[in-house]
C-alpha positions in Angstrom: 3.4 -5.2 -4.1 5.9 -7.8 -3.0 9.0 -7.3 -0.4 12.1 -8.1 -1.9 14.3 -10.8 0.1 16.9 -7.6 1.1 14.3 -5.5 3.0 13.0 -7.8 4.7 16.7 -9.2 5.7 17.3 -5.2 7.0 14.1 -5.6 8.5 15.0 -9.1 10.5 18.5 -7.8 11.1 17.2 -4.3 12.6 14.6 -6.2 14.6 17.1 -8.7 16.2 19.6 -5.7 17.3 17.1 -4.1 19.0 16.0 -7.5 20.9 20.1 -7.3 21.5 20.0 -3.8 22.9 16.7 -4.4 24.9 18.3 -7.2 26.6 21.8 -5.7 27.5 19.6 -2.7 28.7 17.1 -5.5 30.9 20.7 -7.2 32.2 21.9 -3.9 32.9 25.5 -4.8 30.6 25.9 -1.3 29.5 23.8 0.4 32.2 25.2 4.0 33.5 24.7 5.3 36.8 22.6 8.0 37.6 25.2 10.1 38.8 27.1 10.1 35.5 23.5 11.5 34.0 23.3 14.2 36.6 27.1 14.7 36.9 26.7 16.1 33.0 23.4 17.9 31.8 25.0 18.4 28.6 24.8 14.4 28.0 21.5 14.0 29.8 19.6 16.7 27.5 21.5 15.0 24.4 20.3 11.8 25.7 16.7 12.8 26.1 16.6 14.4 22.4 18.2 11.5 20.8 15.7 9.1 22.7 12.6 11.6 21.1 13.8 11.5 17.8 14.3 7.5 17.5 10.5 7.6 19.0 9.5 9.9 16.3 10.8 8.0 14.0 9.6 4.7 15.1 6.3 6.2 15.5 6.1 7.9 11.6 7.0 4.2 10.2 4.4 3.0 12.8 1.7 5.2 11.5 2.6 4.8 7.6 2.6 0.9 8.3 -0.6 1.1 9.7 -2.2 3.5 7.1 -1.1 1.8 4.8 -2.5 -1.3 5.7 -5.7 0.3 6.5 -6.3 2.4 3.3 -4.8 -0.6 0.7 -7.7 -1.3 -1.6 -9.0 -4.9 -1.0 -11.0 -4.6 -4.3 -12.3 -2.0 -7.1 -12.9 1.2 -6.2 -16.5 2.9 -6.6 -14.9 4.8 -9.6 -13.4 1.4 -11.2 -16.9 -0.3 -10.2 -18.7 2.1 -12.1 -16.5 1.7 -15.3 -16.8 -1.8 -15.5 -20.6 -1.2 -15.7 -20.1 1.4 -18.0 -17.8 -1.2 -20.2 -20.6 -3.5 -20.2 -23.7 -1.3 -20.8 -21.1 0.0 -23.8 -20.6 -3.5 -25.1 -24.2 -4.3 -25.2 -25.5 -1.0 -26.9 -22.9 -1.9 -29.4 -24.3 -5.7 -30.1 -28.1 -3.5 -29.8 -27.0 -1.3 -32.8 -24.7 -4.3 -34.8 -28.6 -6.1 -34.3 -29.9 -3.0 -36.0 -27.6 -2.9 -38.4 -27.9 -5.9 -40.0 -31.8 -5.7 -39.8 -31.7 -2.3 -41.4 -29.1 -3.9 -43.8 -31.7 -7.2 -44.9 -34.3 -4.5 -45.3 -32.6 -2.5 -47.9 -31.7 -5.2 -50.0 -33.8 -5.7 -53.2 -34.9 -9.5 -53.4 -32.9 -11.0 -55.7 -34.6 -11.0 -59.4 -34.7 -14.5 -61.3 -32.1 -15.1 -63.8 -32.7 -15.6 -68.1 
């Protein structure tokens, strides 16, 4: 199954806003004080559940990602393994009875009588 070009252009663009945030946050450019937060428990309890749910998030896409990668057939499955035998023990039972057809088929024949 092959990306298309515009989700992984989301993906690049959604990765590079975060590297954005994350330094803004490290530089302290948008930074709060602590008073503010404890000022306002209203904001701080908002801010805790919307930091939870962007963490849940992240972490159901982290953990379909990674199933995903680890379940992806590399090669047949036992039950398509066992039908490609099954194809070919089929395809030679039917060259064994074509064989024994024709043999059965020469048999039958009555030998050709001479002509007048």
């Amino acid at each position: 199954m092959k990306t298309s070009r515009w989700v992984l252009l989301s993906w690049v663009v959604l990765i590079v806003l975060l590297i954005v945030v994350e330094l803004a946050e490290i530089t302290h450019l948008f930074t709060l004080p602590v008073e503010s937060a404890l000022g306002d428990p209203l904001v701080f309890v908002l801010a805790l559940v919307f930091t939870t749910v962007v963490a849940l998030v992240g972490a159901i896409f982290i953990g379909i990602y990674i199933s995903a990668r680890i379940l992806s057939p590399s090669g047949f499955t036992p039950f398509e393994e066992e039908m490609l035998r099954m194809r070919t023990d089929l395809r030679d039972v039917k060259a064994a009875v074509e064989e024994m057809r024709q043999a059965t088929a020469e048999m039958s024949d009555p030998p050709a009588k001479g002509g007048p």
